[in-house]
N, C-alpha and C positions, 0 to 999 in steps of 0.2 A: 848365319849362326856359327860363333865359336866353337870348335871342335879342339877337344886336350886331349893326347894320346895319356893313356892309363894303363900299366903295367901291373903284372902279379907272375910271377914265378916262372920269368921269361915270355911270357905270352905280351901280345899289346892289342887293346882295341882304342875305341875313340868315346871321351864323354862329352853328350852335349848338355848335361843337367847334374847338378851335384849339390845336397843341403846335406851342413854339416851340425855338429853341436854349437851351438854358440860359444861355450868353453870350453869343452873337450873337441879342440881341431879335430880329433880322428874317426869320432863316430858318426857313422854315414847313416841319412835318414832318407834319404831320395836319390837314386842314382836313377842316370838314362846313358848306355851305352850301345854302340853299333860297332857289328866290323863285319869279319868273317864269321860264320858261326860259330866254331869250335873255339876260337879265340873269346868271344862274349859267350859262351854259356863258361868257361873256362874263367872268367874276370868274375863273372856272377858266382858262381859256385865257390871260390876262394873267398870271395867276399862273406857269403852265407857261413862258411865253413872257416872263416875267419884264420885265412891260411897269409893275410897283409896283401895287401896291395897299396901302388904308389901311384902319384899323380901331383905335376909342376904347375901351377897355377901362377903368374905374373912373378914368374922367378923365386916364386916360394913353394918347397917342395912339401907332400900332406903325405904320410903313412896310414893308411886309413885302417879303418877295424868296423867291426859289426856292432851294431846296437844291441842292449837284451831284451828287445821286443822281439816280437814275431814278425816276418815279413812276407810277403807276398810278391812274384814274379811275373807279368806279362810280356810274351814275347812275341814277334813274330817277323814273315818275310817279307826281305821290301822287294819291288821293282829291279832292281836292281841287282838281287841275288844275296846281299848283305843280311844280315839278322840284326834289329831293335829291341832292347829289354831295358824295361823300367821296373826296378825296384823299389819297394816302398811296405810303409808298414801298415800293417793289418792294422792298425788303430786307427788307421788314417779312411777303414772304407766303413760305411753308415752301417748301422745292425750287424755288424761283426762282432762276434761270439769269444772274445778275448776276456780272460777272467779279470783283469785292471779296470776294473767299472766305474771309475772314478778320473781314468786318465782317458786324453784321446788327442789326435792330433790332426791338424788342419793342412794341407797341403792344396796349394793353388795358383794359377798364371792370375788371375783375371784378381782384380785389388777388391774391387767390390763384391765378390766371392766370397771374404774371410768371414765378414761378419755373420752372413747367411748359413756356412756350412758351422760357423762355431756354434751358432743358436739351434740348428738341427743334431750336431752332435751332443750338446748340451742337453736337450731336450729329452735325445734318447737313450742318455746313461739316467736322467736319473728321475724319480718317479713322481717329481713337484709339478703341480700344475703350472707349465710356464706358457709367458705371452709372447706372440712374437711381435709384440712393441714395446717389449722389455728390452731386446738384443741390446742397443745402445749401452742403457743402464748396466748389463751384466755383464757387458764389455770390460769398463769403466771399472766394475767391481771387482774386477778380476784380477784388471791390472793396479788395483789397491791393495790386491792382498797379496804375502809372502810368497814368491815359487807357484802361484797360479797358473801365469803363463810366463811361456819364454819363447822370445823368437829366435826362432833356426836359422844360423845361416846360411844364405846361399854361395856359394864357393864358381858355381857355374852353369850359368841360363839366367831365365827371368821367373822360374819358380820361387812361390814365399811356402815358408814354413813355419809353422808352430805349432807347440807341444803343450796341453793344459792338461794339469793336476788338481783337484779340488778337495771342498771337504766337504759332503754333500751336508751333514750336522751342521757345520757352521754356512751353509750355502742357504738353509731355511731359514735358520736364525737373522741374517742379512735381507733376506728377502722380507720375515716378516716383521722387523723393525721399519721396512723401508714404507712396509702397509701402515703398519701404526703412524709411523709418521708423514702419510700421504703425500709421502715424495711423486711427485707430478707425472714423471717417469716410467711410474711404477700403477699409479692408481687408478691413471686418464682411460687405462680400457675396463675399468668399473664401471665410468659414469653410464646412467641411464639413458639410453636412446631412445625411451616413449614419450609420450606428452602428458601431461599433468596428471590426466583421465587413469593413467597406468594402462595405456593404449600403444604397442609399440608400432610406431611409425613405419619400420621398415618395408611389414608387409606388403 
């Protein structure tokens, strides 16, 4: 695993993960740093406190800065005597109490991952009864509409990120055109699973 040494106000530690904005290079949405402790609580704290920190990635140098969300910090000690800290944003963890009830963001190694936590996150900002054999469709719809989703960059690791904004008004409206017009997507966990009788099979 790549390791980039990451500087702030003479200190240095090492990142092995890094998501950035997709257009603003500088705002950091995922960090993973290790070193000595004082040096990474020291990288993290500047970060939070958005006092700049820097870091060289394939000969291109990044000034980083803080996001305006909130974030959230886990640390701890490894084997080796070093300290591990991952930053990342409170948006990013499920039933978090963030007043942006409309915004959330996905963060994950594993590819088949996104859809799952985006259909849980989606689920639990907003109070539509959704199906989870909608996910696809609401994928699809999201990335139809304006500033819904954006993918984060990754600058460094195999972290993917993404950030969704919705309209939850125009999110029903879509939904329930998608009923009226029994889009297949959307309707096929309607269909009836009893037999003629109005006997349901399942039991």
């Amino acid at each position: 695993m790549p390791l980039y040494p990451i500087h702030s106000m003479g200190i240095k530690a090492w990142c092995s993960d890094l998501i950035i904005d997709a257009l603003d290079k500088e705002t950091v949405y995922f960090m993973s740093v290790c070193g000595y402790q004082v040096t990474v609580k020291g990288i993290v704290a500047n970060l939070v406190e958005n006092c700049g920190i820097d870091i060289s990635v394939n000969n291109c140098n990044y000034y980083l800065t803080r996001s305006d969300i909130k974030y959230s910090v886990l640390t701890r000690k490894l084997l080796s005597g070093l300290v591990h800290a991952i930053v990342f944003p409170k948006l990013a963890i499920p039933n978090n109490d963030e007043e942006k009830q409309n915004c959330f963001i996905v963060i994950t190694k594993e590819y088949q991952d996104i859809r799952t936590s985006f259909f849980r996150h989606l689920d639990e900002k907003t109070e539509l009864p959704l199906d989870p054999s909608w996910t696809s469709w609401l994928w699809k719809t999201f990335e139809r509409q304006d500033d819904w989703v954006m993918e984060l960059s990754t600058l460094v690791g195999d972290y993917k990120g993404y950030k969704f904004y919705f309209n939850p008004t125009q999110l029903h409206d879509l939904i329930s055109e998608a009923i009226r017009k029994r889009v297949p997507e959307v309707v096929q966990c309607m269909t009836w699973k009893g037999d003629n009788n109005g006997t349901n099979n399942l039991s």
